[in-house]
VMD Tcl script that draws the C-alpha trace (Angstrom):
set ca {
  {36.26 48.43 -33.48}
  {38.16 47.34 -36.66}
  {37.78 50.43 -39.71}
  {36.53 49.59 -42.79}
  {40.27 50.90 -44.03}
  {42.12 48.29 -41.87}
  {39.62 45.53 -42.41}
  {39.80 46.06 -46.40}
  {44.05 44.90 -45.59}
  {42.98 41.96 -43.19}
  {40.00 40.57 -45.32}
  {42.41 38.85 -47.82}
  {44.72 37.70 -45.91}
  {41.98 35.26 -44.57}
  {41.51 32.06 -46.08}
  {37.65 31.64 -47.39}
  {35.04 30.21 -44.75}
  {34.44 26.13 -45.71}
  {31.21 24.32 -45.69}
  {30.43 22.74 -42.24}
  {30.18 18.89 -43.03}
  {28.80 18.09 -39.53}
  {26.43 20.16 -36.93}
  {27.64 22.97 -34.43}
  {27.76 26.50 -33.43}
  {27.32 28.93 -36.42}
  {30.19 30.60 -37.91}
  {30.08 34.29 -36.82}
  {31.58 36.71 -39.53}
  {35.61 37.08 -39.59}
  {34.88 40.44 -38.50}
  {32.70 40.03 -35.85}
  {35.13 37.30 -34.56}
  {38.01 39.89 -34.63}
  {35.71 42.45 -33.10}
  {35.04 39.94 -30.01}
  {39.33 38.77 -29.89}
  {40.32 42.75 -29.64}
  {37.73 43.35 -27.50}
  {38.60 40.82 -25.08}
  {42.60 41.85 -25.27}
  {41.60 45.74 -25.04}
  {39.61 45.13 -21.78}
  {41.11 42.23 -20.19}
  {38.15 40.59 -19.59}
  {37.71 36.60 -19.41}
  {36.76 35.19 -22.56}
  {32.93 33.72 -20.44}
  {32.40 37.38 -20.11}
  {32.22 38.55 -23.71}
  {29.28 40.19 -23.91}
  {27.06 38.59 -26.89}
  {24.97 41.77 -26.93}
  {27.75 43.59 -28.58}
  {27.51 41.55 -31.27}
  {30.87 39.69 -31.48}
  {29.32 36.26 -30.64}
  {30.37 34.12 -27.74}
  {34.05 33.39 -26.24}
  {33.66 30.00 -27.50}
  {32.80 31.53 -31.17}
  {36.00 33.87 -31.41}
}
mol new
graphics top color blue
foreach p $ca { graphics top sphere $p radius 0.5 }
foreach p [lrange $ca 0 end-1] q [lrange $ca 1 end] { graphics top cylinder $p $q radius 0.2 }
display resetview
């Protein structure tokens, strides 16, 4: 969903993942969590919906 051309211009504008100092859900790649935000703005679908088989993680990830 996101080119490697327009992901090379959003990459560094993110700041750089921190250490998790307690327990939780796994961080998903910056991507992948992109990936899963467009997705769920292109369709209109509700954020429970996301489909995890897609690969963008859950709503509650993105």
């Amino acid at each position: 969903m996101v080119s490697d051309e327009l992901w090379s211009l959003i990459e560094p504008l993110l700041p750089a993942p921190v250490p998790k100092q307690v327990e939780g859900r796994p961080r998903i790649p910056d991507r992948q969590a992109l990936c899963g935000i467009l997705f769920v703005l292109h369709t209109g679908i509700q954020w429970e919906y996301l489909p995890q088989e897609l690969g963008f993680g859950s709503g509650m990830t993105c």
